[in-house]
C-alpha positions as CSV (number, residue, x, y, z in Angstrom):
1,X,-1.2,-14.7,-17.3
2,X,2.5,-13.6,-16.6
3,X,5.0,-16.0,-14.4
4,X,8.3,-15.3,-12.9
5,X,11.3,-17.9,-13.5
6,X,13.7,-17.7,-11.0
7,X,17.1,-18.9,-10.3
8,X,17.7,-18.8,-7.1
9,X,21.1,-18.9,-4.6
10,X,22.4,-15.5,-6.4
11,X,23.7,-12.3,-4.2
12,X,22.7,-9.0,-5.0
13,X,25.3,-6.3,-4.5
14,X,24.9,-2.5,-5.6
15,X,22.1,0.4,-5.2
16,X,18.6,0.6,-5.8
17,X,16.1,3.6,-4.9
18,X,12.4,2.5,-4.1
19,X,9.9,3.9,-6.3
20,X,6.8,6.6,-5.3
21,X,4.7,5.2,-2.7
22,X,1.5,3.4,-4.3
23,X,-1.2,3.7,-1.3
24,X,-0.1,7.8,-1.2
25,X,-0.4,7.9,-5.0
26,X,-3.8,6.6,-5.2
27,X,-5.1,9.0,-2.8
28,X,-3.2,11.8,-4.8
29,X,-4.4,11.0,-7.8
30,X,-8.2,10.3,-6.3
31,X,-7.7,13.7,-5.1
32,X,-7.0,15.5,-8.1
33,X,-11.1,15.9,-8.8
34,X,-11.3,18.9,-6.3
35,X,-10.5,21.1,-8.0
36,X,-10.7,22.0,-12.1
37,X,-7.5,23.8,-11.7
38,X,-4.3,21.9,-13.0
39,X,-2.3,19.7,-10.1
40,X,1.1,18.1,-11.1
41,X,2.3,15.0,-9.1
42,X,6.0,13.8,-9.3
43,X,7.3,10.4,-8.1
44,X,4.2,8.5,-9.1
45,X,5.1,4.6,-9.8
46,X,4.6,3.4,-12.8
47,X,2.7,-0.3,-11.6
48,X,-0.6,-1.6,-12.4
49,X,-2.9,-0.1,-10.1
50,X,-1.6,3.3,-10.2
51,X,-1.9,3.4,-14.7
52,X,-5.4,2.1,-14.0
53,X,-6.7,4.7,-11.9
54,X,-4.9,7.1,-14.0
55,X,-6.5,5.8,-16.8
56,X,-10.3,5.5,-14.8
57,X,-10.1,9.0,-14.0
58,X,-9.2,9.9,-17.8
59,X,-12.3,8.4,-19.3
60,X,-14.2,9.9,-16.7
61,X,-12.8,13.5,-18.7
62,X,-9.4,14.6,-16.4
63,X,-6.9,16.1,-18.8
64,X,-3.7,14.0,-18.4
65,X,-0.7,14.7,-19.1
66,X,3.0,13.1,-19.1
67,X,5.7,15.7,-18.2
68,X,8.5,13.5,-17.7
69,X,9.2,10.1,-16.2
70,X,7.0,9.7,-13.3
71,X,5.7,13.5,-13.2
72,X,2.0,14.0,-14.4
73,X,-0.4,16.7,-14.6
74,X,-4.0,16.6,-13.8
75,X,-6.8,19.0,-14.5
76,X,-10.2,18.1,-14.0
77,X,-12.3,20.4,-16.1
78,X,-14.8,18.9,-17.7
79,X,-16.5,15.1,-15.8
80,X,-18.3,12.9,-17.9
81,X,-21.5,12.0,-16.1
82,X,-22.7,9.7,-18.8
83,X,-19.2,7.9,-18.1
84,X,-19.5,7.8,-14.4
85,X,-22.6,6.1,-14.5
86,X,-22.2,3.9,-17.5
87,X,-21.8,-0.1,-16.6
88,X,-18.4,0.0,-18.1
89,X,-17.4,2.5,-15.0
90,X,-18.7,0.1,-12.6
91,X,-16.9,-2.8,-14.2
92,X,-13.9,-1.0,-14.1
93,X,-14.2,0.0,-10.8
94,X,-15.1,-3.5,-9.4
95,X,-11.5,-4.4,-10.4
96,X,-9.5,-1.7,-9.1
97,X,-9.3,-1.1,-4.8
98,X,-8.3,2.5,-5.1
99,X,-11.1,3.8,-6.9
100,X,-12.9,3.6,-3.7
101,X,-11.3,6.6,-2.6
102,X,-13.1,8.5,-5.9
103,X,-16.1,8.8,-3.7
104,X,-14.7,11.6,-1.9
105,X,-13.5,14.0,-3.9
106,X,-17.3,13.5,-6.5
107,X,-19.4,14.0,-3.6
108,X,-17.4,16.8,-2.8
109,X,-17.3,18.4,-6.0
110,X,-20.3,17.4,-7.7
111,X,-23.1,16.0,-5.1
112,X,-23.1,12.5,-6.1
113,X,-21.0,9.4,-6.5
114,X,-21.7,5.8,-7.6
115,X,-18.7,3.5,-7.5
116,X,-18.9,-0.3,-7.8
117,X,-18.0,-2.5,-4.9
118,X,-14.6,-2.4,-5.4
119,X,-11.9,-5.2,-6.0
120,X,-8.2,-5.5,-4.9
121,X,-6.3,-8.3,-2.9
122,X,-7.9,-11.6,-1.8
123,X,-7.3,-11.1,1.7
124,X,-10.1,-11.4,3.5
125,X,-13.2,-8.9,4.0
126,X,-12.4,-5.2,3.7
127,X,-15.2,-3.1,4.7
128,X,-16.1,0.1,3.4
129,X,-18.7,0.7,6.3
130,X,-16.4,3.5,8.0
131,X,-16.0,5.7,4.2
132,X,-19.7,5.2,3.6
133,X,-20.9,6.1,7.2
134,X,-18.5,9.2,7.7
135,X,-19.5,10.6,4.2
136,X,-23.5,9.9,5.9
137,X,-23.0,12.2,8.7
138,X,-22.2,14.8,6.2
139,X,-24.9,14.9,4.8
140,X,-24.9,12.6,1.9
141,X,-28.0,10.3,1.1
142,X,-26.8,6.5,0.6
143,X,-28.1,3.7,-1.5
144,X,-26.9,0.1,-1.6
145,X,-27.8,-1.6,-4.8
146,X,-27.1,-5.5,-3.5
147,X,-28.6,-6.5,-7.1
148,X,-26.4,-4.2,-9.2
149,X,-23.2,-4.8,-7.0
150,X,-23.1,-0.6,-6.8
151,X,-23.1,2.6,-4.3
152,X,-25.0,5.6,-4.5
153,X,-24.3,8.8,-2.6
154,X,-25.9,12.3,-3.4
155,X,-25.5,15.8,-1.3
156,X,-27.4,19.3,-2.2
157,X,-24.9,20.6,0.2
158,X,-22.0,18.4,3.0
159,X,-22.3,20.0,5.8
160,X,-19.5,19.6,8.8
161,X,-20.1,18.0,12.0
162,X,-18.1,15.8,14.8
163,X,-17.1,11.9,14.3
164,X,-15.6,9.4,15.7
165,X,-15.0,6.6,12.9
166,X,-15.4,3.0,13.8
167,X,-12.0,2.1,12.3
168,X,-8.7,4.0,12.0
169,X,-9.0,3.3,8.5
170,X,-6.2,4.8,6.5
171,X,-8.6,5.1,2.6
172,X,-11.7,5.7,4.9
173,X,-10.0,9.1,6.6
174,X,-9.2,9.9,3.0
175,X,-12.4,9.4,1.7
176,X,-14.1,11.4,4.3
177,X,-11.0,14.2,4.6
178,X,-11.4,14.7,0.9
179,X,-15.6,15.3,1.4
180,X,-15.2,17.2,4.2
181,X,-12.8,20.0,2.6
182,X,-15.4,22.1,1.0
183,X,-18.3,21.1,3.5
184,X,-20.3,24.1,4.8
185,X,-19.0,24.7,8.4
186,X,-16.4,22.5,10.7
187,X,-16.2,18.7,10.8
188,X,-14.2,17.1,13.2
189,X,-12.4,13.6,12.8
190,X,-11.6,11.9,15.5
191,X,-9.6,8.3,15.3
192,X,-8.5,9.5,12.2
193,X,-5.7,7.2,10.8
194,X,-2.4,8.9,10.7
195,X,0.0,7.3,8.2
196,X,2.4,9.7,6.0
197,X,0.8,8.9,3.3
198,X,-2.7,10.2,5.2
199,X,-0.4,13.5,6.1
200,X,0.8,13.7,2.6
201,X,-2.9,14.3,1.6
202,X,-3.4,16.7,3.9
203,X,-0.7,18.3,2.7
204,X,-1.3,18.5,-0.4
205,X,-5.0,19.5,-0.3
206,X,-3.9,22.0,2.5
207,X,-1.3,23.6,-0.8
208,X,-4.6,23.5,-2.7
209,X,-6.2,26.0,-0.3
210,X,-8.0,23.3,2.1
211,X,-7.7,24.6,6.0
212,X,-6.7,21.4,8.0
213,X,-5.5,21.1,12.0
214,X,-3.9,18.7,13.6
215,X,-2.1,16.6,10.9
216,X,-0.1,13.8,11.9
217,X,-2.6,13.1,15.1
218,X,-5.5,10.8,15.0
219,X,-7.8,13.9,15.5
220,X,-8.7,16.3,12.5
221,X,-9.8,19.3,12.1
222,X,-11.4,20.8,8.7
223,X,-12.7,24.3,8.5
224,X,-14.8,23.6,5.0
225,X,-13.5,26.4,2.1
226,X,-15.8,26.8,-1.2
227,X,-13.2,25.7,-3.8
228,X,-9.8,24.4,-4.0
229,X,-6.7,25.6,-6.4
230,X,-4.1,23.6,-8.1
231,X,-0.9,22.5,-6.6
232,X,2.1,20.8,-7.4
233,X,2.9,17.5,-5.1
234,X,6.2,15.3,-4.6
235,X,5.1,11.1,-3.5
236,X,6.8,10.0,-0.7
237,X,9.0,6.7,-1.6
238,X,7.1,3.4,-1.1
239,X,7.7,2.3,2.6
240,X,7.0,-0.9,1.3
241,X,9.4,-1.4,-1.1
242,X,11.9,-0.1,1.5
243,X,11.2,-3.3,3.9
244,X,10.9,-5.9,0.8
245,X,14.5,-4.7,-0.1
246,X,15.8,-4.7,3.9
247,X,14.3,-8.6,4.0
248,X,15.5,-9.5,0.5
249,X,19.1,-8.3,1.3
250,X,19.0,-10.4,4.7
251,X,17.6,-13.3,2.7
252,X,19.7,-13.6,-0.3
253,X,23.1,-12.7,2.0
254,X,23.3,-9.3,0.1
255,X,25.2,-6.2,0.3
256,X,22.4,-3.7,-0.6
257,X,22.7,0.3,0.0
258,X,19.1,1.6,-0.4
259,X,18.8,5.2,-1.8
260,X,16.5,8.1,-0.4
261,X,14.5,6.6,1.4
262,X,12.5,9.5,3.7
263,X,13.7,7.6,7.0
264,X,11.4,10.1,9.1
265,X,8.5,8.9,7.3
266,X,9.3,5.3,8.1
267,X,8.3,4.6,11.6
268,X,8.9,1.4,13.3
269,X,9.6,-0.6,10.1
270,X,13.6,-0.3,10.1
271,X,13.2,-1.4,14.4
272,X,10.7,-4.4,13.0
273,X,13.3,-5.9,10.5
274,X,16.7,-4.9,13.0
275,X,14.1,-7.1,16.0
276,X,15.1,-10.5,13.4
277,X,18.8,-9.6,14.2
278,X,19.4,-7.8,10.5
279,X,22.0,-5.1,10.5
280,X,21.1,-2.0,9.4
281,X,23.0,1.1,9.0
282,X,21.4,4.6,8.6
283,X,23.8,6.7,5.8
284,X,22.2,10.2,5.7
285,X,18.7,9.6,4.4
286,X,20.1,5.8,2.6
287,X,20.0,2.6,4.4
288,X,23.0,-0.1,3.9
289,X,22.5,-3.6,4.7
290,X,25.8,-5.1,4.9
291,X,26.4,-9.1,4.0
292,X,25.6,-11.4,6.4
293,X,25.9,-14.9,6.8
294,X,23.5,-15.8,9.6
295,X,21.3,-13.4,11.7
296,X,19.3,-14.0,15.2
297,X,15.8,-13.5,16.4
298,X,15.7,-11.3,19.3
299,X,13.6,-12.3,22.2
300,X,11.4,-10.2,25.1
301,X,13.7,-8.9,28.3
302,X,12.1,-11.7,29.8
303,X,13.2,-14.5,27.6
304,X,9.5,-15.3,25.8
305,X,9.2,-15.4,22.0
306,X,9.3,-11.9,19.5
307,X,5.6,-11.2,18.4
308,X,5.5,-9.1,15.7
309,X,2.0,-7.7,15.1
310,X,-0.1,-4.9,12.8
311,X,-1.1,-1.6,14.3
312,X,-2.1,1.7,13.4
313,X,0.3,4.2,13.0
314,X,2.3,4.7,14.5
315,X,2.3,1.0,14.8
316,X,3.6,-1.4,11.9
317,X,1.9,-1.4,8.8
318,X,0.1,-4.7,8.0
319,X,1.5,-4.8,4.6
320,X,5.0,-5.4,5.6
321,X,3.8,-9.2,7.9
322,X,4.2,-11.1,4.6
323,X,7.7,-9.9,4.3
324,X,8.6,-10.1,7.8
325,X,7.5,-13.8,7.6
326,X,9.3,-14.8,4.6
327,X,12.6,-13.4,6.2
328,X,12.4,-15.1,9.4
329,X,12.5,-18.4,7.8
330,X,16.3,-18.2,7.5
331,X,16.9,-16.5,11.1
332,X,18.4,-18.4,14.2
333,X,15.4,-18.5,16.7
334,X,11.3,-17.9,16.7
335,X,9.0,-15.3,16.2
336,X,5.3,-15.5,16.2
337,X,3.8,-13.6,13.4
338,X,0.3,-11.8,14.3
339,X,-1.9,-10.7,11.1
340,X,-4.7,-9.0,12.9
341,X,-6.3,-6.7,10.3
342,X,-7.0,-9.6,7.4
343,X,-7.8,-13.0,7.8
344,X,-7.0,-14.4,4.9
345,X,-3.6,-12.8,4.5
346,X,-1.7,-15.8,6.1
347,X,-2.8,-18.8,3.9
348,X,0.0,-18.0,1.5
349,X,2.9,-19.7,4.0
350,X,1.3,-23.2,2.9
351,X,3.5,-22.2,0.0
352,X,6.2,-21.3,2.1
353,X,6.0,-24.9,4.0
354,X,6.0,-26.6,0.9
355,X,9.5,-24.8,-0.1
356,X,10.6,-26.2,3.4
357,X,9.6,-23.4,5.7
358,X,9.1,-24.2,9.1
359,X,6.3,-22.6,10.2
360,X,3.0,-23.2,12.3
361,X,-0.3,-22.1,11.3
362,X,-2.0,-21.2,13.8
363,X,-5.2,-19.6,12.6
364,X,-5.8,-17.2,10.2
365,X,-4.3,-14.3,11.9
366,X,-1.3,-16.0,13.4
367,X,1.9,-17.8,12.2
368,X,4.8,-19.2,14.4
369,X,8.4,-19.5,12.0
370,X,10.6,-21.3,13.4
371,X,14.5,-19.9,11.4
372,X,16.8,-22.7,9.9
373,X,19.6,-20.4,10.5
374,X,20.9,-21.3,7.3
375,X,21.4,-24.9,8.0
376,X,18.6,-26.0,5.2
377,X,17.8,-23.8,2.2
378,X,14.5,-23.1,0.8
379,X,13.4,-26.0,-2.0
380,X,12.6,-24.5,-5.3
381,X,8.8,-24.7,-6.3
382,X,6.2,-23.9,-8.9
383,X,3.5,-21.3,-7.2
384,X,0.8,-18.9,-8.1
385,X,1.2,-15.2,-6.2
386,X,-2.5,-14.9,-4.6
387,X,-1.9,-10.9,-4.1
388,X,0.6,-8.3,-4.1
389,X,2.2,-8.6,-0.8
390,X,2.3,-12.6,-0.8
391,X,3.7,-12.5,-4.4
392,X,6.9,-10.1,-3.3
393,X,7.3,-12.5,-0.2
394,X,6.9,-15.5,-2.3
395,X,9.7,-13.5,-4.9
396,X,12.2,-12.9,-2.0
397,X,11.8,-17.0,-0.8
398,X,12.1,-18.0,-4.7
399,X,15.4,-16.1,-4.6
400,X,17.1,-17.3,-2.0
401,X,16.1,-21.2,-2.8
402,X,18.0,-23.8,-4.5
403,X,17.8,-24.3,-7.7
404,X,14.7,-22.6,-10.0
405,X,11.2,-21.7,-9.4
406,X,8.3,-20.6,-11.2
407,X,5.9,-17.4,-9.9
408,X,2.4,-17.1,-12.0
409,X,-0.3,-14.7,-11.8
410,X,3.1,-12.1,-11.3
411,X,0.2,-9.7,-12.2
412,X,-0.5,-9.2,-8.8
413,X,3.4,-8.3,-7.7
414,X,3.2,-5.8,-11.0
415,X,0.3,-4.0,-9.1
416,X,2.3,-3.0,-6.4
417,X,5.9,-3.1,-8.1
418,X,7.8,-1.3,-10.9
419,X,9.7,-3.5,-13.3
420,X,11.1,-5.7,-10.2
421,X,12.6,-8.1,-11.9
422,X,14.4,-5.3,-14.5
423,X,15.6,-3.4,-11.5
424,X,16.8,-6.2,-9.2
425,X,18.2,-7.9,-11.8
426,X,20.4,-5.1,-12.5
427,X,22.4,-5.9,-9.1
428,X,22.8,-9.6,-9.7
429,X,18.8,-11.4,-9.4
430,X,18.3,-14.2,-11.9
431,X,14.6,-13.5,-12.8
432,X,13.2,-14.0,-16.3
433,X,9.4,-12.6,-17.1
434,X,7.4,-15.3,-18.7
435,X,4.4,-13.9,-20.5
């Protein structure tokens, strides 16, 4: 196990550009078995969960190939189905979220899938119900195995039809999108989750010869085709790493100029972190977050405390509420903090308290922070990141502290982040990798 040593109470000054968007990539990548024709992706990040699917997927037989930093090619020729339904494939895929989305595309393509119950953060339950359902009324067969910990889908033929999914689940619309492009006839998806990252997919299999309507609304249209081509495909940058930077700068009283960061594609977010009183200046397609010394919570018209919540797109992603919370710490004023998709993605801020923090539990889906405005720094601390979106919040709270503090299990940051401490300590971080 890996820890972070931090020093904190340094300033970061200079430029960084966010790497490829992880959620997009995994769906990419997933998607990549529809076809046996060569697809090259560029921008893909080079973090843990991303070289583990890429690696998954090349046991299972894909032809891989590095083209230059970042840029892959794909071609899915010849699939192992000894591999696919060895234990070592189910182990493998027990550890690893994104493989979830591997049951679309082997449905699709070759009339069965069986995928272990996958892993991922510890945040709470996170139901497959609305991938496994939608990929049902398609036509596929389904077959828990409680004993074995596995899924089993088979289809002669998917055939289109109308849904409405349960959920406007982001990997569940994938998973269904990506069986439902060479289904016999029409299927309709309505609630479909709308992200970029969901459009990108679209757009991507739509190159690839898929015939898709209505992308970028929460209802779909897919007119099923017999086979797919190959394509080549550009990742959006990580809307994630975008925020984390935005809250680190306003944390560590930063000047930070953020590169190309597809501002179109970025929804409410920049509103979200400008809402805790951070300036932020829109350069072309950069963003620069000047220096500042203190920054204030804004409050309703009528005076109550700032809520800032999860919603589906066009709403704010859920991913960003760790960073959000960590950032508010040093504000003047409140804000009241509502995680309403996981229940267990709160229970890091005991961490938080313990560096100082004030900040109010209030169940698992809500937190009240009340700022220090900079009249009490954050204590240093020894801490263990319990998942990838804590483990940057916990990074960003480590910085701006007094004194030093120690991060294990940075595994979980690595998932989701390229060479962080390499890239931030390039414009002034203190961070030393401990392995």
């Amino acid at each position: 196990m890996a820890s972070f040593v931090i020093e904190g109470g340094h300033s970061l000054k200079g430029t960084i550009v966010p790497q490829g968007a992880k959620n997009e990539a995994l769906q990419i990548i997933c998607a990549t078995l529809l076809t046996d024709q060569k697809v090259t992706i560029e921008n893909i990040p080079d973090i843990l969960d991303v070289n583990n699917l890429i690696a998954l997927i090349q046991d299972m037989g894909v032809e891989v190939c590095k083209l230059a930093s970042g840029t892959y090619s794909f071609q899915a020729k010849d699939i192992s189905s000894d591999f696919i339904e060895s234990k070592t494939f189910l182990d493998r895929c027990a550890t690893l979220r994104g493989s979830v989305m591997l049951i679309g595309p082997m449905i699709a393509r070759f009339g069965k899938a069986i995928i272990a119950k996958p892993g991922g953060d510890k945040i709470g339950r996170r139901r497959i119900d609305t991938h496994l359902l939608g990929i049902e009324k398609l036509g596929a067969s389904f077959i828990f195995d409680e004993e074995g910990g596995k899924y089993s889908l088979c289809a002669d033929k998917l055939k289109g039809t109308d849904m409405l999914l349960e959920e406007a689940s982001v990997t569940g619309t994938a998973n269904i999108l990506m069986a439902a492009v060479m289904a016999e006839g029409t299927t309709t998806i309505y609630n479909a989750a709308c992200e970029p990252y969901l459009q990108q997919l679209c757009k991507m299999l739509c190159r690839m010869g898929a015939k898709i309507e209505g992308i970028a609304s929460n209802l779909l249209t897919i007119h099923g085709v017999e086979r797919l081509e190959g394509c080549n495909h550009r990742i959006l940058p990580d809307m994630i790493e975008v925020g984390s930077f935005i809250g680190m700068a306003a944390m560590t009283k930063s000047e930070l100029l953020i590169k190309d960061v597809a501002i179109k594609e970025l929804g409410v977010i920049v509103n979200s972190f400008r809402r805790l009183g951070i300036i932020i200046e829109q350069q072309n397609d950069d963003l620069y977050i000047p220096r500042q010394e203190h920054y204030t919570i804004e409050s309703f018209i009528d005076g109550s405390i700032m809520t800032l919540s999860d919603a589906p797109w066009p709403g704010l992603t859920p991913d960003l509420l760790s960073v959000l919370l960590v950032t508010a710490t040093q504000a003047k004023g409140s804000v009241l903090i509502h995680q309403k998709m996981f229940e267990s993605r709160l229970y890091f801020v005991d961490k938080l308290i313990d560096m100082g923090a004030q900040i109010i539990l209030c169940d698992p889906h809500r937190a009240v922070v009340i700022g220090h405005d900079r009249q009490f720094k954050l204590r240093n601390k020894e801490m263990t990141s319990p998942d990838i979106r804590a483990g940057i919040a916990l990074l960003i709270a480590a910085m701006s502290a007094e004194g030093v503090s120690k991060i294990h299990n940075i595994e979980q940051i690595d998932r989701g982040y390229q060479d962080i401490e390499g890239r931030l300590n390039a414009i002034g971080a203190k961070i030393t990798r401990i392995d």
